[in-house]
TORTI-513549 format. One line per field, with one value per atom (N, C-alpha, C, O): residue in one letter; atom name; z, y, x. Coordinates in pm, 1 decimal. Atoms other than C-alpha are relative to their C-alpha. Example, Ala and Ser with C-alpha at 12.3 -4.5 7.8 and 13.67 -1.06 7.14 Angstrom:
BEGIN
type = c(a / a / a / a / s / s / s / s)
atom = c(N / CA / C / O / N / CA / C / O)
zz = c(0.0 / 780.0 / 0.0 / 66.5 / -6.0 / 714.0 / 73.0 / 89.9)
yy = c(-119.0 / -450.0 / 120.0 / 118.1 / -119.0 / -106.0 / 109.0 / 219.8)
xx = c(89.0 / 1230.0 / 90.0 / 193.6 / -82.0 / 1367.0 / -77.0 / -26.1)
***
This chain:
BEGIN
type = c(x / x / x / x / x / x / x / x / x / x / x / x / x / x / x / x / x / x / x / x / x / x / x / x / x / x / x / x / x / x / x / x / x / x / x / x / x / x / x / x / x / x / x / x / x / x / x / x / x / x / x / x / x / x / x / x / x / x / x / x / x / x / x / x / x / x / x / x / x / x / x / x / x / x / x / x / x / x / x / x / x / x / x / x / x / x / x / x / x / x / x / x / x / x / x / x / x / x / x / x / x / x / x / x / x / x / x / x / x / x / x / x / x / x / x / x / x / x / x / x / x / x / x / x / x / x / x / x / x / x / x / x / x / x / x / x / x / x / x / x / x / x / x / x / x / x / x / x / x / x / x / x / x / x / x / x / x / x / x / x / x / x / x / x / x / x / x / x / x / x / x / x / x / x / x / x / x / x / x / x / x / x / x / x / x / x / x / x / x / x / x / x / x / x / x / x / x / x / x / x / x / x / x / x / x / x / x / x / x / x / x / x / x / x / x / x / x / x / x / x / x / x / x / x / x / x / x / x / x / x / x / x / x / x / x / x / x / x / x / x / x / x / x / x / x / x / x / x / x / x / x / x / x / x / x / x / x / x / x / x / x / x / x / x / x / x / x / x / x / x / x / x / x / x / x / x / x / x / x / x / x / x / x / x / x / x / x / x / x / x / x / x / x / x / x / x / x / x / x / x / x / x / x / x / x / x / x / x / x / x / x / x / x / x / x / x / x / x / x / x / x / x / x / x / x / x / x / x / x / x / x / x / x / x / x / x / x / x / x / x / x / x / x / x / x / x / x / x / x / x / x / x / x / x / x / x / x / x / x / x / x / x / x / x / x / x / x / x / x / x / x / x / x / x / x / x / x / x / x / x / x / x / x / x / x / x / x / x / x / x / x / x / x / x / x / x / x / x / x / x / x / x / x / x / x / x / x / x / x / x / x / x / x / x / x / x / x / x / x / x / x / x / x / x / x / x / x / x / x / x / x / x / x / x / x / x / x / x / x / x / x / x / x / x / x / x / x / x / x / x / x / x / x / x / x / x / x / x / x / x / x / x / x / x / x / x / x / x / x / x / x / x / x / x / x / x / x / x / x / x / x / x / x / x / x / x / x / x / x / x / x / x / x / x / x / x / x / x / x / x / x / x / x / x / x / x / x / x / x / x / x / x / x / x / x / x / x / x / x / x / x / x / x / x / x / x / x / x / x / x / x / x / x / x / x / x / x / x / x / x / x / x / x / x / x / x / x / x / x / x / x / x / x / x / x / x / x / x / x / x / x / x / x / x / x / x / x / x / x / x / x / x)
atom = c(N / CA / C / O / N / CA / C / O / N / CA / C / O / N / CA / C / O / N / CA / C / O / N / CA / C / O / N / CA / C / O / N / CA / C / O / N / CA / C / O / N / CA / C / O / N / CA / C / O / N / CA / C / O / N / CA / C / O / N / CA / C / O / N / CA / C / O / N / CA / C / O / N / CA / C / O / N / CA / C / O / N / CA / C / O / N / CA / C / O / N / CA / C / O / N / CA / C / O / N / CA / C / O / N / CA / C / O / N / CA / C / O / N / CA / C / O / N / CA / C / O / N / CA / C / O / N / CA / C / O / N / CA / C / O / N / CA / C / O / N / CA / C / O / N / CA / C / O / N / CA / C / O / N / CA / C / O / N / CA / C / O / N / CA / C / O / N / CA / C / O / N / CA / C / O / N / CA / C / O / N / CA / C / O / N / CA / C / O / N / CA / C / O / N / CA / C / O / N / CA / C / O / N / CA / C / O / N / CA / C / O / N / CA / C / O / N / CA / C / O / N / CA / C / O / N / CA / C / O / N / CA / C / O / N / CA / C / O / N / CA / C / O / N / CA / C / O / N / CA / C / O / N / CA / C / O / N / CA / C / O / N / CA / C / O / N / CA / C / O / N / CA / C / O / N / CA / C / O / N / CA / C / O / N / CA / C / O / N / CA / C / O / N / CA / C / O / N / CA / C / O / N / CA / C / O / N / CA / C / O / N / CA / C / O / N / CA / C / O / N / CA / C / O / N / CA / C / O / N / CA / C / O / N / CA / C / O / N / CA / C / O / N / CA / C / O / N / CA / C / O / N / CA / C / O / N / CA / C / O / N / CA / C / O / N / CA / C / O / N / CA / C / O / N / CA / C / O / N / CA / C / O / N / CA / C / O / N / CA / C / O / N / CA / C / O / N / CA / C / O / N / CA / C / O / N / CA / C / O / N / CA / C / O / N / CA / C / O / N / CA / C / O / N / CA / C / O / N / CA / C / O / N / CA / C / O / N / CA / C / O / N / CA / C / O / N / CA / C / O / N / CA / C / O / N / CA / C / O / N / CA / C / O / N / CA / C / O / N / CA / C / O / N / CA / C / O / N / CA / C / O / N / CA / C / O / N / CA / C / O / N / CA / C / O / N / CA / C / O / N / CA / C / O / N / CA / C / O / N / CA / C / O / N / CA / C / O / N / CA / C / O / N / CA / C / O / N / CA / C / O / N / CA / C / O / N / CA / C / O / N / CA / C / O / N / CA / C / O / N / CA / C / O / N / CA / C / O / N / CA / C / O / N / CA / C / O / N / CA / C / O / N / CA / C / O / N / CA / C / O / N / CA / C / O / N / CA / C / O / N / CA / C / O / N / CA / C / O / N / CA / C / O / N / CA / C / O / N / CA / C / O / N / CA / C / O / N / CA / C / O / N / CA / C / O / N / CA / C / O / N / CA / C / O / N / CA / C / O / N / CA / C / O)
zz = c(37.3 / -1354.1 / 35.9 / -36.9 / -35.5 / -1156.6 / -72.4 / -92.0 / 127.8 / -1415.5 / -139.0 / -217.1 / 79.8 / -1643.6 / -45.8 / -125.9 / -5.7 / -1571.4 / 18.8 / 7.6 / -56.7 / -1461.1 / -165.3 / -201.6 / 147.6 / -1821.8 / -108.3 / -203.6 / 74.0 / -1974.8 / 64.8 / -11.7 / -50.3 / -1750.0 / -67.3 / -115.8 / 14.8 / -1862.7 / -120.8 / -170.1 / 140.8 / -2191.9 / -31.6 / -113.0 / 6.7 / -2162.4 / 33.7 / -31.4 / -34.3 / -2004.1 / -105.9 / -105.1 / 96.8 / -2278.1 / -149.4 / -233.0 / 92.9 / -2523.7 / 8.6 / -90.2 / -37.0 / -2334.6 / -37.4 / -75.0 / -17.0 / -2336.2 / -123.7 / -166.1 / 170.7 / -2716.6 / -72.2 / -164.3 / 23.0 / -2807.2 / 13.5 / -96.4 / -88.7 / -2627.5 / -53.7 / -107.5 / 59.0 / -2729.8 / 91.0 / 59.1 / -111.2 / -2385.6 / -37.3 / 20.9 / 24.7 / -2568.7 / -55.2 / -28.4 / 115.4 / -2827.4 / 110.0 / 143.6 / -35.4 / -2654.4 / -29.8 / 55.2 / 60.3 / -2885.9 / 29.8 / -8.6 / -38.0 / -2757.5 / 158.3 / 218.0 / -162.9 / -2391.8 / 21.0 / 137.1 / 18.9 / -2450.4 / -5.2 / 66.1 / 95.7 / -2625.6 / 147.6 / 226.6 / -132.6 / -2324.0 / 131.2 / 206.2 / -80.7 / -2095.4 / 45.5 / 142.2 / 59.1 / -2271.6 / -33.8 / -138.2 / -11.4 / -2132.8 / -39.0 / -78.2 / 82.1 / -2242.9 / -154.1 / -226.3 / 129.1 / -2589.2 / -72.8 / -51.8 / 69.4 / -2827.8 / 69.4 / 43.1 / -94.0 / -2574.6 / -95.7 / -207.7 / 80.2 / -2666.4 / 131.9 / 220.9 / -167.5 / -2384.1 / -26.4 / 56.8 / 0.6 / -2502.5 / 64.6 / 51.2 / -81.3 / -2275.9 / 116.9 / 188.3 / -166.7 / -1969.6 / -36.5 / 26.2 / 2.3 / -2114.2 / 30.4 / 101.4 / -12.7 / -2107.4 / 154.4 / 188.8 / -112.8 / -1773.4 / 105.5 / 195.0 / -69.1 / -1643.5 / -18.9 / 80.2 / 2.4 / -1777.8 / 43.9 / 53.3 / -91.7 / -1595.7 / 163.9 / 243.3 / -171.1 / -1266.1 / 7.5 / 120.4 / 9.1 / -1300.4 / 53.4 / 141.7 / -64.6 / -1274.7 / 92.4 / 145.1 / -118.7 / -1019.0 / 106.5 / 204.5 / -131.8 / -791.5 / 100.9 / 220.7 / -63.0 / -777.1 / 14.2 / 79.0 / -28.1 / -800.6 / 119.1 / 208.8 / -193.1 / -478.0 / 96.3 / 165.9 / -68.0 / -316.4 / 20.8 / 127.6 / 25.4 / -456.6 / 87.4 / 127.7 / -47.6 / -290.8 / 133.2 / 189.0 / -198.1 / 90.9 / -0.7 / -71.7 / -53.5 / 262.5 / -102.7 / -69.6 / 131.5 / -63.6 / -6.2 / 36.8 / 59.6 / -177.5 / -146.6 / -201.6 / 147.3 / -513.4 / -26.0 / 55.9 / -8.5 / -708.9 / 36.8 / 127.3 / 63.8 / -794.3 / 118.0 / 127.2 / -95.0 / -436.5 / 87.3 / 56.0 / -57.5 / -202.1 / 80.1 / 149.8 / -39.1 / -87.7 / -43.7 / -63.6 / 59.9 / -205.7 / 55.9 / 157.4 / -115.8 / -96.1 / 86.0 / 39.8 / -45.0 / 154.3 / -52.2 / -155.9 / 28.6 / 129.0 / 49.6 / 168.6 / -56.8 / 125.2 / 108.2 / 133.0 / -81.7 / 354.4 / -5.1 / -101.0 / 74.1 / 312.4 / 4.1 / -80.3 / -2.7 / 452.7 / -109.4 / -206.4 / 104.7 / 249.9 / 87.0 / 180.7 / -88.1 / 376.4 / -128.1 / -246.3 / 47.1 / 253.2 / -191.8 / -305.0 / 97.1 / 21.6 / -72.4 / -170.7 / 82.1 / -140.3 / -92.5 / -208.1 / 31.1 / -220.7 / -153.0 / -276.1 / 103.4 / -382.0 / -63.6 / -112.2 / 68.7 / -543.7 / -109.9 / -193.5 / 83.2 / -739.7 / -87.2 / -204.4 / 86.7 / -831.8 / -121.8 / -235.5 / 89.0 / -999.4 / -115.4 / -223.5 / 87.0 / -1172.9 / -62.5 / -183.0 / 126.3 / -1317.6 / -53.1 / -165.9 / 82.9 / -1416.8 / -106.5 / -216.4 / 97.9 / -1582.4 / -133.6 / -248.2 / 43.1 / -1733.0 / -131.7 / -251.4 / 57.2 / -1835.4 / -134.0 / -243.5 / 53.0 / -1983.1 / -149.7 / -260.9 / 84.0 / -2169.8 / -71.6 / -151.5 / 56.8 / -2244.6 / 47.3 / 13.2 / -33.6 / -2086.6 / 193.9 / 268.2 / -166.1 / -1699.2 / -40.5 / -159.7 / -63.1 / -1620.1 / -60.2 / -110.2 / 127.8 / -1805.3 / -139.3 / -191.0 / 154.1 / -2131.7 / -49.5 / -162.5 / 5.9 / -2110.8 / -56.0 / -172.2 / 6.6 / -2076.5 / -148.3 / -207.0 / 62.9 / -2319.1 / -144.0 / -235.0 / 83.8 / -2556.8 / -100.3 / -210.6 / 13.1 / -2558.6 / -106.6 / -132.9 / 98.6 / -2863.8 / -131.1 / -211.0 / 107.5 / -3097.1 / 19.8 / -75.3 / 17.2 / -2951.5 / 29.9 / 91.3 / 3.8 / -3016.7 / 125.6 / 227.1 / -92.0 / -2800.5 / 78.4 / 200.2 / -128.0 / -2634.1 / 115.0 / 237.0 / -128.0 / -2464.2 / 90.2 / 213.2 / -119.7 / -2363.0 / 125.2 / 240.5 / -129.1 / -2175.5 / 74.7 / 162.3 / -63.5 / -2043.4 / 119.5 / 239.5 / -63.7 / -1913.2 / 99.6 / 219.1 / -59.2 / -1808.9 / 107.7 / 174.9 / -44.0 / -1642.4 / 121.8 / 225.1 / -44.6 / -1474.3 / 142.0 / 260.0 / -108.2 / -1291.8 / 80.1 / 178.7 / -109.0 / -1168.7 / 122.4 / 245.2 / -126.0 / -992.7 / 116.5 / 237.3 / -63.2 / -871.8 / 132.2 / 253.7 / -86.5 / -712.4 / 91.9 / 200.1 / -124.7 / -534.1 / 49.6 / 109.0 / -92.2 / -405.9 / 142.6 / 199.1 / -69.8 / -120.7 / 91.2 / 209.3 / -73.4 / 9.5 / 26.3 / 132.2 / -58.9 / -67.9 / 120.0 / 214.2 / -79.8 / 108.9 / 142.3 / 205.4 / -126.6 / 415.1 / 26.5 / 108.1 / -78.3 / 433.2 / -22.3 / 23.7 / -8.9 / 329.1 / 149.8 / 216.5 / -149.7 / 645.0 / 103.5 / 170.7 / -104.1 / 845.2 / -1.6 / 107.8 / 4.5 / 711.9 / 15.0 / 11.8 / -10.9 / 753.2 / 147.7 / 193.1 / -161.6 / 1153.5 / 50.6 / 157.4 / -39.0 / 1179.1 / -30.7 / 14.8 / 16.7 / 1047.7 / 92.1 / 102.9)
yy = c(-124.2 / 301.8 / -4.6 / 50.0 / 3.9 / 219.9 / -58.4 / 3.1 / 91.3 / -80.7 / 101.0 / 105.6 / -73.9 / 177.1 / 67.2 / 50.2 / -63.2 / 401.7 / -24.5 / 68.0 / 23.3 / 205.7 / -75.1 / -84.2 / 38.3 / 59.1 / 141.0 / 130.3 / -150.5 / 435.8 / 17.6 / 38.1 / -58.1 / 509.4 / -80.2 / -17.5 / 117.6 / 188.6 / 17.1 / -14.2 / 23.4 / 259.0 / 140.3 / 151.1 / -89.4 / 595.9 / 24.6 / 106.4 / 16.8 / 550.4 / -117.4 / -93.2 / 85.7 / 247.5 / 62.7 / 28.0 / -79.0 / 494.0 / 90.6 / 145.9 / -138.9 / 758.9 / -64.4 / 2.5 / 29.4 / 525.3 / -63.3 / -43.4 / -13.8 / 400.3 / 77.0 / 53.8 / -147.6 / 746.5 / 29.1 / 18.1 / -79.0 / 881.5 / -112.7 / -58.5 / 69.2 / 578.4 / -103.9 / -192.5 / 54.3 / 418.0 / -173.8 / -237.3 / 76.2 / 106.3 / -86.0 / -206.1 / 4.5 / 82.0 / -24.3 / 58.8 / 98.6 / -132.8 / 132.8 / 186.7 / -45.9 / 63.0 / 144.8 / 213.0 / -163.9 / 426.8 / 10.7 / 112.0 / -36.7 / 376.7 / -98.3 / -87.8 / 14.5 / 184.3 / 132.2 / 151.3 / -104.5 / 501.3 / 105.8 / 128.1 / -32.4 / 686.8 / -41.2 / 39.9 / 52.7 / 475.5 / -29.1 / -48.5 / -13.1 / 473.7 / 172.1 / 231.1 / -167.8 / 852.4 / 8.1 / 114.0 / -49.1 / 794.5 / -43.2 / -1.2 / 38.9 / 589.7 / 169.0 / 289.3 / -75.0 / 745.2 / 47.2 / -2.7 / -12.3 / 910.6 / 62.6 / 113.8 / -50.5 / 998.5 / 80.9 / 26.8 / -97.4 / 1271.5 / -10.0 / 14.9 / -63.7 / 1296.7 / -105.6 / -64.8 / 6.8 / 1031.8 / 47.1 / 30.0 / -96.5 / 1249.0 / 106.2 / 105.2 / -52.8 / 1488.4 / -75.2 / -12.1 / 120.6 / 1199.9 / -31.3 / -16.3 / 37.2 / 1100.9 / 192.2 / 231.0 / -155.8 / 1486.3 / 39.8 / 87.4 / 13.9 / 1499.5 / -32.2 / 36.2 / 76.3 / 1237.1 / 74.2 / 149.2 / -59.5 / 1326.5 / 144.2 / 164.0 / -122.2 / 1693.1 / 58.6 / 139.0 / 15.9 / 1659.5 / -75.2 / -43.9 / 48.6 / 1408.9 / 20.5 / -36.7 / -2.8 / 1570.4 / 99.8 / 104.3 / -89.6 / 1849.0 / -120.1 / -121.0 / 111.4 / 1554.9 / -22.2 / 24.7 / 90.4 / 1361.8 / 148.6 / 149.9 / -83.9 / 1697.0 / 60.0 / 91.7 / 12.8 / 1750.5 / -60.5 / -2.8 / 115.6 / 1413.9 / 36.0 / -9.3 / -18.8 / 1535.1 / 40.5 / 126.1 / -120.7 / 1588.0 / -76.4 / -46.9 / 13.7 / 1425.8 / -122.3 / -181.8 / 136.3 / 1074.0 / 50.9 / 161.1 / 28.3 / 953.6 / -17.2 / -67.6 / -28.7 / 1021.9 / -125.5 / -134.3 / 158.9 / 603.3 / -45.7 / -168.3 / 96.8 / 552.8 / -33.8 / 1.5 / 31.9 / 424.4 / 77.7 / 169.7 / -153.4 / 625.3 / -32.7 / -137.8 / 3.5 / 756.7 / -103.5 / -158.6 / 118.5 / 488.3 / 116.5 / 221.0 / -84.4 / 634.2 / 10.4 / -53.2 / -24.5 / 762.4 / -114.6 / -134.8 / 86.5 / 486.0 / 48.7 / 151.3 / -81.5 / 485.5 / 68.4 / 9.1 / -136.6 / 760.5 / -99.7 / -107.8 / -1.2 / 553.9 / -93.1 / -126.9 / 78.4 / 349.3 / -92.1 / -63.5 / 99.4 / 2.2 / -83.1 / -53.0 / 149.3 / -332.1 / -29.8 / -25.1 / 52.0 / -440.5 / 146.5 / 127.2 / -67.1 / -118.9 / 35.3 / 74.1 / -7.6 / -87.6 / -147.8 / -147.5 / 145.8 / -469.1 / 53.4 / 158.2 / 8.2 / -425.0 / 138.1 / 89.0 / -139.2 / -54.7 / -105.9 / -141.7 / 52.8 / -245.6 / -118.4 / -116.9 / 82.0 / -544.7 / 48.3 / -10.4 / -52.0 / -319.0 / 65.6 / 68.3 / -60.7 / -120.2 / -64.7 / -22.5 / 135.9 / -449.3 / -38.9 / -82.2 / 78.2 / -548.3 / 105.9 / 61.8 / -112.4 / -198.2 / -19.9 / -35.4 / -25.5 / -184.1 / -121.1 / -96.8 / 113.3 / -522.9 / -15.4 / -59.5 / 52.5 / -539.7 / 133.4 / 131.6 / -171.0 / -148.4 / -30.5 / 50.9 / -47.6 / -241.8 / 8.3 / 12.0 / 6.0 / -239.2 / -25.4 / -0.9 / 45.7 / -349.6 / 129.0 / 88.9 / -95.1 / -55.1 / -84.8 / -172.5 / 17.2 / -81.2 / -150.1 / -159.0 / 78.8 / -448.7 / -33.1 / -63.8 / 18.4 / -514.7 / 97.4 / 57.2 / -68.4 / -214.5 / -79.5 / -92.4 / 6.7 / -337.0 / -224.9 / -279.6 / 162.5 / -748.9 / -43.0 / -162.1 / 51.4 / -754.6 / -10.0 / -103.2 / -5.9 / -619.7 / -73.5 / -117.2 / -10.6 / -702.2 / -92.2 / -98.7 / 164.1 / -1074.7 / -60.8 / -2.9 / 104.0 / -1379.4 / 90.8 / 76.0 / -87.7 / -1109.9 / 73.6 / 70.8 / -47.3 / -927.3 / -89.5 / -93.4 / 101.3 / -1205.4 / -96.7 / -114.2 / 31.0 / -1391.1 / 108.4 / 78.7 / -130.7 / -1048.7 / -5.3 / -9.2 / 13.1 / -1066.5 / -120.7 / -102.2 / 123.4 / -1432.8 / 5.5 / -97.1 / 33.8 / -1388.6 / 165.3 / 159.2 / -151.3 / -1017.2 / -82.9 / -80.2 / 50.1 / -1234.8 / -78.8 / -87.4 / 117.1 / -1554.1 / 139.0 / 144.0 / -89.1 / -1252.9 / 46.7 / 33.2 / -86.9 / -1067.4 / -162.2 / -150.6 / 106.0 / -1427.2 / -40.3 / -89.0 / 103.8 / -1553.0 / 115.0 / 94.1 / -102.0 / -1158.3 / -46.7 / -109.1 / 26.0 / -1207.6 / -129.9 / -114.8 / 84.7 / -1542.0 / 48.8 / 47.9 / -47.2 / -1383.0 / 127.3 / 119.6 / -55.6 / -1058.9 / -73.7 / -41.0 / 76.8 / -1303.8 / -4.3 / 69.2 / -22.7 / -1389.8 / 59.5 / 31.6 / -146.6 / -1077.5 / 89.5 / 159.4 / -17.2 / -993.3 / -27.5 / 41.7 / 74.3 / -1246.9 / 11.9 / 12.5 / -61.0 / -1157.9 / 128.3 / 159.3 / -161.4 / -785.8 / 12.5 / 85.2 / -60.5 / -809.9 / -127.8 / -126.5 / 93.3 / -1080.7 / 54.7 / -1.7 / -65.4 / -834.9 / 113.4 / 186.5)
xx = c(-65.9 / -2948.3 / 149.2 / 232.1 / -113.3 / -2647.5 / 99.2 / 204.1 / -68.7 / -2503.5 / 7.2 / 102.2 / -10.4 / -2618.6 / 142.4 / 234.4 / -115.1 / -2408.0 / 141.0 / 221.5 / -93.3 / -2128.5 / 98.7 / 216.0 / 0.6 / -2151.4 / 47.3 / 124.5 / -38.8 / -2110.7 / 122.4 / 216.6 / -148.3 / -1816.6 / 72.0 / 166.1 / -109.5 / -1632.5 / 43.0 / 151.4 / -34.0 / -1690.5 / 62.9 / 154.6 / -107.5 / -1573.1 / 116.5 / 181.6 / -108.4 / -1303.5 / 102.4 / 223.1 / -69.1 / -1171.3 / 29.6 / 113.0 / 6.2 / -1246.4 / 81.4 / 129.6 / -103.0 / -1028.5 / 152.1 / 248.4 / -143.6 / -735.1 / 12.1 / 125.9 / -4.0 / -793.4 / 12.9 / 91.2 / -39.6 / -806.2 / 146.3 / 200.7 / -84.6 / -508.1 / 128.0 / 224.5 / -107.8 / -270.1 / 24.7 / 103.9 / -49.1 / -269.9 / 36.3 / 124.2 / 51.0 / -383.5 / 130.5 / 132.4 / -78.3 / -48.4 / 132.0 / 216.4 / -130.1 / 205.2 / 143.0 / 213.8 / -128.4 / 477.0 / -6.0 / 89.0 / -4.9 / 381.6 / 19.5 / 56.0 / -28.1 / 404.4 / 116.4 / 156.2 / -153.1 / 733.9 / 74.7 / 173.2 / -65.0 / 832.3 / -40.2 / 51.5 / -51.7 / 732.4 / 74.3 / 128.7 / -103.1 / 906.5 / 163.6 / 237.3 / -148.9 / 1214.1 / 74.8 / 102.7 / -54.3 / 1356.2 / 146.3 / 195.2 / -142.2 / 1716.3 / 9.5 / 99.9 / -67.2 / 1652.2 / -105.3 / -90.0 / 59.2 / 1376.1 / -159.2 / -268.5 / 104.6 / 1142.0 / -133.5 / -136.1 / 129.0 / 790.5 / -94.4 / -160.0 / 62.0 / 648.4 / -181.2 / -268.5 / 154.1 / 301.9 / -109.8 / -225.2 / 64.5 / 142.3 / -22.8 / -121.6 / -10.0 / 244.3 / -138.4 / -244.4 / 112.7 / 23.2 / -150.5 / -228.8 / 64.4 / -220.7 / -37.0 / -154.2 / 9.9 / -199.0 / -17.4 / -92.5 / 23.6 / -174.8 / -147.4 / -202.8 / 111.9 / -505.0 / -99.3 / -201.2 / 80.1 / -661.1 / 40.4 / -16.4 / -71.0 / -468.8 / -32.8 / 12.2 / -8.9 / -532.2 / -155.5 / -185.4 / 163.7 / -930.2 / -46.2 / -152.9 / 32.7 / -933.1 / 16.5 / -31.2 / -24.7 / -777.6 / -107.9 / -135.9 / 127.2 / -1061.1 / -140.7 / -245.3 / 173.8 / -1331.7 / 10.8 / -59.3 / -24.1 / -1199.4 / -34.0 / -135.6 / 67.3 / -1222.1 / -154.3 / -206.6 / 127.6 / -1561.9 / -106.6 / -207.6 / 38.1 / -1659.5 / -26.7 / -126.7 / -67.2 / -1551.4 / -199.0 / -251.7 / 81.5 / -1917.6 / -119.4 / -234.2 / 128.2 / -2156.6 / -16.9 / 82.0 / 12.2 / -2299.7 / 19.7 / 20.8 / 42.8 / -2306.2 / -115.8 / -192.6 / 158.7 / -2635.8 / -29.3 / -112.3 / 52.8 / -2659.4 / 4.4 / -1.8 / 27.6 / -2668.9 / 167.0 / 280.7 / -144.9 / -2396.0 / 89.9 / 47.1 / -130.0 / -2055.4 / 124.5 / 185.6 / -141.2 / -1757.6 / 80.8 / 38.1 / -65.2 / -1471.4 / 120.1 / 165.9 / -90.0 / -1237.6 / 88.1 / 107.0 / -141.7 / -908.6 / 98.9 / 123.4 / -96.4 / -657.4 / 136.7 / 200.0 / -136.6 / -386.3 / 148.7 / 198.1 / -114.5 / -46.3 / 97.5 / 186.8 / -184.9 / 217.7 / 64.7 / -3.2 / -86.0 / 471.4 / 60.0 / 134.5 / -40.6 / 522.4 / 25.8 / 8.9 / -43.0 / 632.3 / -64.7 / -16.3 / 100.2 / 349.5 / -9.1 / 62.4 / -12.9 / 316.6 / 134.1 / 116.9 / -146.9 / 703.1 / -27.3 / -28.5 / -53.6 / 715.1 / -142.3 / -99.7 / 84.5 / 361.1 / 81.6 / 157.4 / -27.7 / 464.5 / 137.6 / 125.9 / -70.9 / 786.8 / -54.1 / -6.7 / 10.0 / 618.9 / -95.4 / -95.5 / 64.7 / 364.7 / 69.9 / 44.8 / -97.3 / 635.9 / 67.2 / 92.6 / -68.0 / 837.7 / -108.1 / -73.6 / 90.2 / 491.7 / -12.1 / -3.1 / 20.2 / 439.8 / 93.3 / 69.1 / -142.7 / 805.2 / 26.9 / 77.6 / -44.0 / 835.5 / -112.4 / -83.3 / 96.9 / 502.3 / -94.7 / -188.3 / 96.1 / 367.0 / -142.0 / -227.8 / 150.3 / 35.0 / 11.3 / 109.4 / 43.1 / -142.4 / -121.6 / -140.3 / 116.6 / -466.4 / -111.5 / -216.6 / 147.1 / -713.5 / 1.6 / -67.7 / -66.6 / -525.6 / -20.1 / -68.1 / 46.8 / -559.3 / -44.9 / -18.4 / 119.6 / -872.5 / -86.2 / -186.7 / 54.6 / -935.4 / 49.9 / -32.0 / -56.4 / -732.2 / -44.5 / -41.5 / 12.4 / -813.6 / -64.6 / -48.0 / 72.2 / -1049.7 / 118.7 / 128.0 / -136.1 / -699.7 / 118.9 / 183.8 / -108.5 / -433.1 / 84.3 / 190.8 / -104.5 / -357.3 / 3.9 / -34.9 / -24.9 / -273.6 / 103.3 / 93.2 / -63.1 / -9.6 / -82.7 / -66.7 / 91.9 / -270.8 / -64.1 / -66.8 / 76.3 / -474.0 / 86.7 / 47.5 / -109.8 / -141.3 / 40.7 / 121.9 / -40.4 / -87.4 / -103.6 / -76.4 / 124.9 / -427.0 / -14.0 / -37.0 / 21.7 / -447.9 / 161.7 / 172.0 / -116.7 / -86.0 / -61.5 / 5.1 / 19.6 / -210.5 / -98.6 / -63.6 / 51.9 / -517.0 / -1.8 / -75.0 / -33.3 / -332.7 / 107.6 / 99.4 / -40.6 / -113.8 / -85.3 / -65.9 / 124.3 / -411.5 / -60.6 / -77.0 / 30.8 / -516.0 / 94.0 / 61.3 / -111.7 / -181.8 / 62.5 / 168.3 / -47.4 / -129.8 / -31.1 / 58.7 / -6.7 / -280.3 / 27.0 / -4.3 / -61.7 / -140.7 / 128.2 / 191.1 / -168.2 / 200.7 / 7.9 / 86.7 / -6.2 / 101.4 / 42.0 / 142.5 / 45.0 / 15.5 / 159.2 / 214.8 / -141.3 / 387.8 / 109.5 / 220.2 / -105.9 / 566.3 / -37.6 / 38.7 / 35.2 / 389.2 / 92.6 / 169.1 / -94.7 / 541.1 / 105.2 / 161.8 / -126.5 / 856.4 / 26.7 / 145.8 / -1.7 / 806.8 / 29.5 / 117.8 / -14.9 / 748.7 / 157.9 / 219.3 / -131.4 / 1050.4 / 95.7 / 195.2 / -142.4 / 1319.2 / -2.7 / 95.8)
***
């Protein structure tokens, strides 16, 4: 029941962001781009998502999930090192290429040999993060 379901979310959720435009390289350019020819209506988009989650997570405080398990905690508030350089290179990736890591994946059956180097270039990152974390570390407590 749990794959089940985890299988329905995925697909609703790929469906939410195929729908919505998240998917279209050339529309979240177009939102990104606030001084050329801006395009506002993924904010609505994303306000959407963000808007109901924030009553879910509260929801959560105090409950399991039916499928078993537990909610994951609350990550941590502060703003250090690794969160700073990570946010920048996801908005360089964002910026550079109109996708992230949903859209992707959602998108990989359409959207050409660009998506898939997007993809294949997204998970050699995802692999050599944490070695680099390791010595942005070491350089973090040495300054």
């Amino acid at each position: 029941m749990r794959l089940f379901l985890s299988f329905l979310a995925g697909g609703l959720f790929g469906a939410g962001l195929f729908i919505s435009g998240m998917t279209d390289t050339t529309k979240v350019l177009g939102w990104l781009d606030v001084f050329g020819d801006w395009d506002p209506t993924l904010a609505f988009v994303m306000g959407g998502a963000i808007v109901p989650m924030f009553f879910a997570w509260r929801l959560t405080v105090g409950r399991a999930p039916l499928v078993g398990g537990s909610f994951p905690a609350p990550s941590k508030s502060e703003i250090d090192h690794r969160l700073v350089i990570g946010s920048a290179m996801f908005g360089m990736g964002w910026g550079l290429v109109g996708l992230c890591p949903g859209p992707v994946i959602a998108s990989i059956t359409y959207n050409g040999w660009g998506g898939l180097l997007f993809l294949v270039a997204m998970l050699a990152g995802m692999l050599a993060a944490p070695k680099f974390g390791v010595q942005l570390d070491r350089l973090a407590t040495k300054a």
